[in-house]
GURO-231252 format. One line per field, with one value per residue: residue in one letter; chain; y negated, x, z negated of N, C-alpha, C, CB in turn. Coordinates in pm, whole numbers, plus 50000, padded with zeros to 5 digits. Glycine has a CB too. Example, Ala and Ser with C-alpha at 12.3 -4.5 7.8 and 13.67 -1.06 7.14 Angstrom:
<pts>
resn: (A | S)
chain: (A | A)
n.yy: (50569 | 50225)
n.xx: (51319 | 51285)
n.zz: (49220 | 49292)
ca.yy: (50450 | 50106)
ca.xx: (51230 | 51367)
ca.zz: (49220 | 49286)
c.yy: (50330 | 49997)
c.xx: (51320 | 51290)
c.zz: (49220 | 49213)
cb.yy: (50447 | 50060)
cb.xx: (51131 | 51408)
cb.zz: (49095 | 49428)
</pts>
This chain:
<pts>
resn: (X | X | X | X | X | X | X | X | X | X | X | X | X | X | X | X | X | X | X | X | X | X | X | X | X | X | X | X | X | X | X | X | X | X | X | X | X | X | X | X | X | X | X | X | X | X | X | X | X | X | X | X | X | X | X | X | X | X | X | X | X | X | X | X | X | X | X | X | X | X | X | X | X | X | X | X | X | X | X | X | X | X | X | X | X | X | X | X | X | X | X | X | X | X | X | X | X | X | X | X | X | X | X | X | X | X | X | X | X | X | X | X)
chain: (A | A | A | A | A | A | A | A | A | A | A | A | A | A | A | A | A | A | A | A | A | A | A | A | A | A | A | A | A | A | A | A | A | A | A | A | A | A | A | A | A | A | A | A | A | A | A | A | A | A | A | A | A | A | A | A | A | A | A | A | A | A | A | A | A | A | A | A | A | A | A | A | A | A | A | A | A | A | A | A | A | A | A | A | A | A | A | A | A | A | A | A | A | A | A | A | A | A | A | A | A | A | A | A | A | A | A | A | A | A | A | A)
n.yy: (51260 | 51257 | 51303 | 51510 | 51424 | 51119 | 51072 | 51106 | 50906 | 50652 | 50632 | 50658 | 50386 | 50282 | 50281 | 50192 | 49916 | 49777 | 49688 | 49517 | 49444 | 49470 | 49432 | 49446 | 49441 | 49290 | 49292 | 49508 | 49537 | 49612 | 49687 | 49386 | 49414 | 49133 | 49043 | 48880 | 48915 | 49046 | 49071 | 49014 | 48949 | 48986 | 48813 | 48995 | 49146 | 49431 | 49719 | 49896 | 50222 | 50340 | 50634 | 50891 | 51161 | 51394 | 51515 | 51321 | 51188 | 50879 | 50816 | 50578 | 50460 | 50271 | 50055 | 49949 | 49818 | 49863 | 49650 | 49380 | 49444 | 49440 | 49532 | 49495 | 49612 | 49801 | 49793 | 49756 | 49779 | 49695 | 49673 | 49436 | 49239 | 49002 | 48755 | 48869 | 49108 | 49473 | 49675 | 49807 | 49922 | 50003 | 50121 | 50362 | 50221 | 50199 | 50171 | 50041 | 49903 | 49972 | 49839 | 50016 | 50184 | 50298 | 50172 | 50397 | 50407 | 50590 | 50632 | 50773 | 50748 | 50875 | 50916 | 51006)
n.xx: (52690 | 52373 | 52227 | 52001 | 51928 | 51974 | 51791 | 51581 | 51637 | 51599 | 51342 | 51217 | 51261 | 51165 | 50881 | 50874 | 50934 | 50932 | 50714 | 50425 | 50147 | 49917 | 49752 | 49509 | 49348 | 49278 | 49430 | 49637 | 49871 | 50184 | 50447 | 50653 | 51042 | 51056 | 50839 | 50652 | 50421 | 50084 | 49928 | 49621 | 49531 | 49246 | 49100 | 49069 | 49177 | 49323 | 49278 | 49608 | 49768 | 50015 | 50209 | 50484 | 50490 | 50667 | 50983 | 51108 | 50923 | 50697 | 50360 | 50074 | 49817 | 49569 | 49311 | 48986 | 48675 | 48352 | 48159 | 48331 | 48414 | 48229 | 48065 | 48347 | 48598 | 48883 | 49251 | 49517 | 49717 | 49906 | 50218 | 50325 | 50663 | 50566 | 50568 | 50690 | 50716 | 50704 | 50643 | 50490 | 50214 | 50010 | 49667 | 49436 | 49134 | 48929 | 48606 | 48268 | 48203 | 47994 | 47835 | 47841 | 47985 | 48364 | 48691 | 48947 | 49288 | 49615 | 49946 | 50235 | 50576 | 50892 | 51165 | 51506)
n.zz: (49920 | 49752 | 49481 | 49313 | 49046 | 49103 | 49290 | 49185 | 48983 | 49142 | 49254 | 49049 | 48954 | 49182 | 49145 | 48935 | 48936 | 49171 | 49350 | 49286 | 49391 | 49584 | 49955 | 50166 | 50487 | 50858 | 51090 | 51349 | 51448 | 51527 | 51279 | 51220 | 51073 | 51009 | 50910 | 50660 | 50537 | 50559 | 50921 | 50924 | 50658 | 50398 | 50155 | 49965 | 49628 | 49574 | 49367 | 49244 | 49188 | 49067 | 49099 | 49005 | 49183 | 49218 | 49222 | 49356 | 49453 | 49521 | 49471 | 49595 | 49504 | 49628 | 49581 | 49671 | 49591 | 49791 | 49831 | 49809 | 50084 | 50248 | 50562 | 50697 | 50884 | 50825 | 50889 | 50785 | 50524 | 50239 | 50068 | 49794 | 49614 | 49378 | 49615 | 49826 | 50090 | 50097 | 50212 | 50479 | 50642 | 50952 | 51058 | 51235 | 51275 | 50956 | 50867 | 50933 | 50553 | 50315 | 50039 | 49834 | 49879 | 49860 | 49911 | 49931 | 49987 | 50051 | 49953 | 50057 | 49945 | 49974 | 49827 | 50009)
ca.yy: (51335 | 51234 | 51450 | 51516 | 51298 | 51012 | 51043 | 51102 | 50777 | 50571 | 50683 | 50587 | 50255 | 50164 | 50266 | 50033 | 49806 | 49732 | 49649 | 49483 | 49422 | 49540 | 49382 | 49504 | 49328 | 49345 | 49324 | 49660 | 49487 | 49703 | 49606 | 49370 | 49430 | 49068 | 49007 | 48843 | 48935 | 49137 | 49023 | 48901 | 48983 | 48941 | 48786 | 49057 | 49172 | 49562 | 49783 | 49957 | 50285 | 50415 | 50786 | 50985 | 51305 | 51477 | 51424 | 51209 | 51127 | 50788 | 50799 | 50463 | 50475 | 50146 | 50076 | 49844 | 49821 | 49816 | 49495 | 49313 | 49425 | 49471 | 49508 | 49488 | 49711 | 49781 | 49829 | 49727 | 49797 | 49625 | 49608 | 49306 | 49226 | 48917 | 48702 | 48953 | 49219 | 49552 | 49799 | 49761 | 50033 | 49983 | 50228 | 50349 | 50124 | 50243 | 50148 | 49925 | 49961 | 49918 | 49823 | 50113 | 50265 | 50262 | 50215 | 50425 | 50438 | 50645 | 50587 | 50862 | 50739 | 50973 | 50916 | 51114)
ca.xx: (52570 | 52293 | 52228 | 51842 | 51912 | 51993 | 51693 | 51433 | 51629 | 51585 | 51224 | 51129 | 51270 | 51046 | 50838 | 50811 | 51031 | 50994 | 50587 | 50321 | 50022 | 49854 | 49688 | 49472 | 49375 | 49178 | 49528 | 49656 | 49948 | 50322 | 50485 | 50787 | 51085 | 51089 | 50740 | 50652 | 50292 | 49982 | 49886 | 49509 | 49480 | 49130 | 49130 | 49026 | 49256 | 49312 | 49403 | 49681 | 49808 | 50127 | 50303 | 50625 | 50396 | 50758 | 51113 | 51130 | 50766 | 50611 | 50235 | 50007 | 49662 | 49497 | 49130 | 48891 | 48522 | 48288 | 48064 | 48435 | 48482 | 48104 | 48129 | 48472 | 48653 | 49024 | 49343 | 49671 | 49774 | 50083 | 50235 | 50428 | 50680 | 50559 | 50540 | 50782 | 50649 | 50820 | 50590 | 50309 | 50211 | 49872 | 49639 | 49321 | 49029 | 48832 | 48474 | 48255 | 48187 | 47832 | 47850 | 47836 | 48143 | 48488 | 48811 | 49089 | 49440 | 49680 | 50036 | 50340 | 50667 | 50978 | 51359 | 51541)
ca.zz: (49888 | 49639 | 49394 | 49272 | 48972 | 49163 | 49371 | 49101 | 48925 | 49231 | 49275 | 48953 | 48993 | 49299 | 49102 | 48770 | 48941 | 49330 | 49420 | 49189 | 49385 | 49734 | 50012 | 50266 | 50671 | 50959 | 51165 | 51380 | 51545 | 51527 | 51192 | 51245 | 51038 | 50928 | 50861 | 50546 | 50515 | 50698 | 51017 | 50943 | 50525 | 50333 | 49992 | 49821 | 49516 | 49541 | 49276 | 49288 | 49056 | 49108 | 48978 | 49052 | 49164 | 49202 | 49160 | 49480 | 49559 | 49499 | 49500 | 49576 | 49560 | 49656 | 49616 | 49690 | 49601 | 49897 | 49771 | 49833 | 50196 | 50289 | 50685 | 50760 | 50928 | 50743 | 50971 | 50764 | 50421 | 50241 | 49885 | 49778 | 49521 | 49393 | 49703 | 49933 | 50154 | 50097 | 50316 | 50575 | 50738 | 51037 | 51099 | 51282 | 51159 | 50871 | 50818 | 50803 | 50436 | 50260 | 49899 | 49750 | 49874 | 49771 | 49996 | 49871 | 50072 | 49952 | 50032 | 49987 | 49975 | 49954 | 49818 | 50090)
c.yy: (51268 | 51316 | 51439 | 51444 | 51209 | 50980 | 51048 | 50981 | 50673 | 50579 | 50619 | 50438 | 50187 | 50162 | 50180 | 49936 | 49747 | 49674 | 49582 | 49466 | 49467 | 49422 | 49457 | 49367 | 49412 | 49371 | 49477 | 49675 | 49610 | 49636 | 49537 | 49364 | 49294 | 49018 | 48966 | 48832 | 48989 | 49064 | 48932 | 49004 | 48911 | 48909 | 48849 | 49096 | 49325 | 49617 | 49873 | 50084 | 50373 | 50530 | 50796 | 51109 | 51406 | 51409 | 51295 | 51165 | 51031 | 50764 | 50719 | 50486 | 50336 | 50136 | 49911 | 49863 | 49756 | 49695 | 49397 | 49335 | 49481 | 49419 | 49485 | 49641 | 49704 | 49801 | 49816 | 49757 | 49755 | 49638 | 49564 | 49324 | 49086 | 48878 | 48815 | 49103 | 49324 | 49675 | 49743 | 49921 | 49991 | 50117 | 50197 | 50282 | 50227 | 50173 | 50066 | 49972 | 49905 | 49894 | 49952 | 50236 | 50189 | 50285 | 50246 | 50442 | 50496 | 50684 | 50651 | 50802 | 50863 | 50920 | 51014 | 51059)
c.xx: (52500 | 52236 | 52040 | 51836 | 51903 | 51862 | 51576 | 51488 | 51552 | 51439 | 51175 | 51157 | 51194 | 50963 | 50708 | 50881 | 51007 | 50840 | 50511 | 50228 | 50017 | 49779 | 49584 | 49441 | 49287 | 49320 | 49575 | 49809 | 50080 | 50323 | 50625 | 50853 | 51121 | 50980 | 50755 | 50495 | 50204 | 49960 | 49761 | 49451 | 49347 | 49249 | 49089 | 49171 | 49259 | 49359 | 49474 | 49729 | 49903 | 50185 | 50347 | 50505 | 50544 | 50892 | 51135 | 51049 | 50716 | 50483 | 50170 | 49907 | 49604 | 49414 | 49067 | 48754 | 48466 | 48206 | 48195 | 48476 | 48335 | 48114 | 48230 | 48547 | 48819 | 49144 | 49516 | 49618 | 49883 | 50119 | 50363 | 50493 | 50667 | 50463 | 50609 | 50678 | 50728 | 50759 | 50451 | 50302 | 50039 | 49823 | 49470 | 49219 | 48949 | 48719 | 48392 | 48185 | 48067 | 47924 | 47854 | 47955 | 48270 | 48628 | 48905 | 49186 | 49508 | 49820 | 50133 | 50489 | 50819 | 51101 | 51460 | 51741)
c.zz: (49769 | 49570 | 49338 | 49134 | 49030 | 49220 | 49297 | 48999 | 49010 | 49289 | 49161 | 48894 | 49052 | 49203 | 48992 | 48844 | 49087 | 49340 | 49299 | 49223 | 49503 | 49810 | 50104 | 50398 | 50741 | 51096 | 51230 | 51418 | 51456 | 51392 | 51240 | 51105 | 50934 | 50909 | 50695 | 50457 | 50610 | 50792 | 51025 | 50772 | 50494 | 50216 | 49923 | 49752 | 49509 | 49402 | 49313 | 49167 | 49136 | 48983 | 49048 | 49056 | 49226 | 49228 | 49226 | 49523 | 49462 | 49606 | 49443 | 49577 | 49536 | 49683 | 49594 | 49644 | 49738 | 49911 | 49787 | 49948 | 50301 | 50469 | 50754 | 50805 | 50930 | 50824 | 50918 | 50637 | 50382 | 50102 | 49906 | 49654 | 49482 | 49510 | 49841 | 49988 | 50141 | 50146 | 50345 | 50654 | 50840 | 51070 | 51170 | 51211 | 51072 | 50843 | 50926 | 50702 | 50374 | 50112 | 49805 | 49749 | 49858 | 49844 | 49922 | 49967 | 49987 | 50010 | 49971 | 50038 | 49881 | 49960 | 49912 | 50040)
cb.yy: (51483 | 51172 | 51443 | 51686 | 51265 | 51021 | 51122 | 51280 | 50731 | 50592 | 50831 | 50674 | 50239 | 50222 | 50298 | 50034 | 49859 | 49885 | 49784 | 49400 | 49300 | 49681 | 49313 | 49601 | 49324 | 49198 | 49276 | 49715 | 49277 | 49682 | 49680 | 49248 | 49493 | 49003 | 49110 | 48723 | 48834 | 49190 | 49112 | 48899 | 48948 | 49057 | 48684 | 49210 | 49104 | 49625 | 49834 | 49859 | 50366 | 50301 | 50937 | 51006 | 51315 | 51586 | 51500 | 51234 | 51265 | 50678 | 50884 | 50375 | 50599 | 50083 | 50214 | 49816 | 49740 | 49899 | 49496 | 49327 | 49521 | 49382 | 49460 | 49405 | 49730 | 49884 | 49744 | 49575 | 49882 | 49434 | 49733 | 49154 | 49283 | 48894 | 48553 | 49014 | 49200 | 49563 | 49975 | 49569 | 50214 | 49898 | 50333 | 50454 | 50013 | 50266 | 50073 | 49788 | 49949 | 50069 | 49739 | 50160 | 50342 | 50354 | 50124 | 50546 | 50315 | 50757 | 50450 | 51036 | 50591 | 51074 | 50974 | 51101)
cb.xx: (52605 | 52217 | 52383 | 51777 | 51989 | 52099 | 51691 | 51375 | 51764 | 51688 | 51209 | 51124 | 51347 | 50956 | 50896 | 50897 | 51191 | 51061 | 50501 | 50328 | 49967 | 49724 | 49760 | 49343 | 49575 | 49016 | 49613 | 49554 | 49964 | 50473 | 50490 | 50813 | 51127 | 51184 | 50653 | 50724 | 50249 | 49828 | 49881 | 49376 | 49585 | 48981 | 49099 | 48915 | 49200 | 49376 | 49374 | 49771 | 49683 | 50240 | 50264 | 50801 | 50200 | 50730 | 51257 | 51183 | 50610 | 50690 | 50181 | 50023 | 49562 | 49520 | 49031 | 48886 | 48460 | 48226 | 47988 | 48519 | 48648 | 47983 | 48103 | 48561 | 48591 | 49038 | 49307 | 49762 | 49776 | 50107 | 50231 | 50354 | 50769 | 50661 | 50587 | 50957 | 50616 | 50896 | 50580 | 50321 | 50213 | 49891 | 49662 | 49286 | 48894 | 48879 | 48482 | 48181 | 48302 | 47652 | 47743 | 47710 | 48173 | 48486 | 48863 | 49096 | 49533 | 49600 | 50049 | 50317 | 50653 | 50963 | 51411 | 51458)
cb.zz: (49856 | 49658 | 49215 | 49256 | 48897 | 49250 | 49480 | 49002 | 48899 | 49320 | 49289 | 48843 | 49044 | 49474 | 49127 | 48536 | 48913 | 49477 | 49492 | 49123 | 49351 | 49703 | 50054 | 50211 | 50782 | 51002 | 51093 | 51511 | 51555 | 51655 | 51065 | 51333 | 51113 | 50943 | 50897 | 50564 | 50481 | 50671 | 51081 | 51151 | 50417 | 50307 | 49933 | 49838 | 49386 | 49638 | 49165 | 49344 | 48953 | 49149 | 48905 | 48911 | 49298 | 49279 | 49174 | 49587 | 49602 | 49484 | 49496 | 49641 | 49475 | 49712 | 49465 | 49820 | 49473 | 49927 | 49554 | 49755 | 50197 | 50179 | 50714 | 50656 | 51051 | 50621 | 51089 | 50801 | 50409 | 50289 | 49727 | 49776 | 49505 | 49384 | 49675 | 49832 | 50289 | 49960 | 50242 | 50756 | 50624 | 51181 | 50973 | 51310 | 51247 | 50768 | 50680 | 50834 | 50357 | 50257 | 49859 | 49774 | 50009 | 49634 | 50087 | 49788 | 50126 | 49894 | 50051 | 50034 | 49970 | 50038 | 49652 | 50301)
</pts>
């Protein structure tokens, strides 16, 4: 058994400790298990701001400015440690985005 310490340590590990930067993609494809990056990533630079919003919940919010993905239409999401991929998730396309708007994703992961 893991005890609700354990899981709000190991939570706030990923935390400060497991991801440092984000990607986003025009890719939709399945994720494979040994991928090592998105399927078809832009070069933009997201930001990323991560909290513990409860004992066991890590919350990502990853944003883009629209003037950096002006007409594209978004389908993958990823955050890396480093160079390493350590979650992708694909989803229905979002946009395309004028300049003046602002892509946020927002990504809940849970210590179970």
């Amino acid at each position: 058994m893991i005890t609700d310490e354990l899981k709000s340590q190991i939570a706030t590990h990923i935390k400060d400790n497991l991801f440092d930067s984000a990607k986003i993609g025009l890719g939709g494809n399945a994720t494979s298990p040994t991928a090592t990056d998105l399927d078809v990533p832009l070069s933009v630079v997201p930001t990323i701001v991560k909290t513990k919003s409860d004992l066991n919940v890590i919350e990502v919010k990853v944003s883009v400015a629209g003037s950096s993905i002006q007409g594209q239409v978004i389908r993958e999401v990823g955050l890396f440690d480093g160079s390493n991929l350590v979650y992708r998730t694909n989803f229905e396309g979002v946009g395309p985005f004028s300049t003046t708007e602002t892509l946020e994703l927002f990504i809940l992961l849970e210590v179970e």
